[in-house]
N, C-alpha and C positions, 0 to 999 in steps of 0.2 A: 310567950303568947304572940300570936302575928297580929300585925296591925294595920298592911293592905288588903287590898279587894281581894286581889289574883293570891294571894297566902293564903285568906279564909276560905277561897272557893277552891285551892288546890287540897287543902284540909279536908274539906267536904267531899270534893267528886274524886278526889285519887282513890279511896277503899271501891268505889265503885268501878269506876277503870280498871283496876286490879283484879277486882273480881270477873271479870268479863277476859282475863287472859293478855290485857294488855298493858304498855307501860305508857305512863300521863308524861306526855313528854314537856307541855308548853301551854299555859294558861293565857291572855291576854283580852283584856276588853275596850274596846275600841267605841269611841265615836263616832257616829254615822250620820253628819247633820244632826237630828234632835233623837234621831236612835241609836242605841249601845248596840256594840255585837260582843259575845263573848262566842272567842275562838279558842276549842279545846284542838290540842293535836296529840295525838296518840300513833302507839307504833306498839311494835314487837320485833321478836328474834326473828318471824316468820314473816315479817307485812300485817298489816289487816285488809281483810276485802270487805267488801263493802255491807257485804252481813253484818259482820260483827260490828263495824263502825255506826249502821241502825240501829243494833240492838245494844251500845254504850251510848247512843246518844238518845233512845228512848227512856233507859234508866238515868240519863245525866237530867234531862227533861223532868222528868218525874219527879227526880230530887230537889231538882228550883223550884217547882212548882209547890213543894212543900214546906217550901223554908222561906225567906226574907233576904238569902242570901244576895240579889241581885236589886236590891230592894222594889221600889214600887212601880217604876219606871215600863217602859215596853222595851224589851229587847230578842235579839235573834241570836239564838246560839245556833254555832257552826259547828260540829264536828266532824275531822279532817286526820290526811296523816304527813308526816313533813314531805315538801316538795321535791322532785328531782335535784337541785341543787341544794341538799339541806346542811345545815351547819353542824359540825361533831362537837359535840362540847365533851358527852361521857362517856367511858370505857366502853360502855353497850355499845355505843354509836360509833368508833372504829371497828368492833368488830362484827356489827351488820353491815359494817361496807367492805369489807374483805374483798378483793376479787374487782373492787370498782377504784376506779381514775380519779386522784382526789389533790387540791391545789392547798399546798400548805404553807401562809403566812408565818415563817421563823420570828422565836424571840430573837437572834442577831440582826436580824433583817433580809431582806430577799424574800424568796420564796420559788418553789418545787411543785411540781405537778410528778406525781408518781401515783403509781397504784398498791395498793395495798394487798399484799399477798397474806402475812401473820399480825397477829395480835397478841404479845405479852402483858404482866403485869406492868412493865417499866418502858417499852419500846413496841415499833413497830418493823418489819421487814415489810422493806418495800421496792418496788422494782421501775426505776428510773428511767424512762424510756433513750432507747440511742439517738443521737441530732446525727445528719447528716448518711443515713446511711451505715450509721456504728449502730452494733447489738446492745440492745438492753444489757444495767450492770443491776445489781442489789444493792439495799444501802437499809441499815441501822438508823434509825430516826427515834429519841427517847419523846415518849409525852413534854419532856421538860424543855425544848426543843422548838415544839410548838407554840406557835401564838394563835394561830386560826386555822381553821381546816375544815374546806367546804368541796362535798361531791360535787366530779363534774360531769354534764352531761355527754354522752358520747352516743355518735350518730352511724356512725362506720366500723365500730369495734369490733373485729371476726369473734365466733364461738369458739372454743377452745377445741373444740369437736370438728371443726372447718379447719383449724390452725394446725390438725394431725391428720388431717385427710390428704 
């Protein structure tokens, strides 16, 4: 049986999330001066746009509204989807960033900025960019390997479509 807040409320709004086509990524309820916010962030394989993100935060809505779960207080729920730089913690979330530039904190220590080309059960191919003027190489990365791994933003990156023209 759960015995936090954020447990009882992911219990609660994840069938609804789900039902709506997306996955509950991140529960959190925050203090705001004398007001709570509860911040739901949700995703998918596809994104969410901003429809859908109304209509799970209308049924999320609906559902507090019915229940005690937030108890008596006054609060503002946010629903939201992870930031440009969002953090990979699960399977799903390396292989929604396929294709994007991602800075990885190793269990040895150090850390790699590569981009992520595949996605395995046990590793990832990823493509290491060249210093100096040398070609990108590839490189074998296992999840067990990792210790943190956060998208990075990138402002200049040609289309692959540009990069063959």
């Amino acid at each position: 049986m759960s015995t936090t807040q954020s447990e009882r409320l992911r219990e609660l709004l994840e069938p609804l999330v789900t039902s709506q086509g997306l996955d509950l990524e991140e529960i959190a309820v925050d203090s705001v001066g004398r007001k709570r916010v509860l911040r739901v962030v949700v995703d998918s394989d596809t994104g969410a746009d901003l429809d859908q993100i109304a209509d799970v935060s209308r049924a999320l809505s609906a559902k507090l509204d019915e229940t005690d779960a937030m108890g008596q207080g006054e609060y503002t729920l946010e629903v939201g989807t992870p930031g440009a730089e969002r953090l990979l913690k699960e399977h799903r979330h390396y292989a929604r960033a396929v294709n994007r530039l991602v800075k990885f904190q190793l269990t040895e220590g150090g850390e790699l900025v590569a981009r992520i080309l595949k996605v395995d059960d046990e590793s990832l191919e990823l493509e290491v960019p060249g210093v100096k003027g040398r070609k990108a190489t590839t490189r074998q990365l296992a999840f067990s390997e990792i210790d943190k791994a956060r998208v990075q933003v990138e402002f200049n990156r040609k289309d692959k479509n540009e990069e063959e023209a």
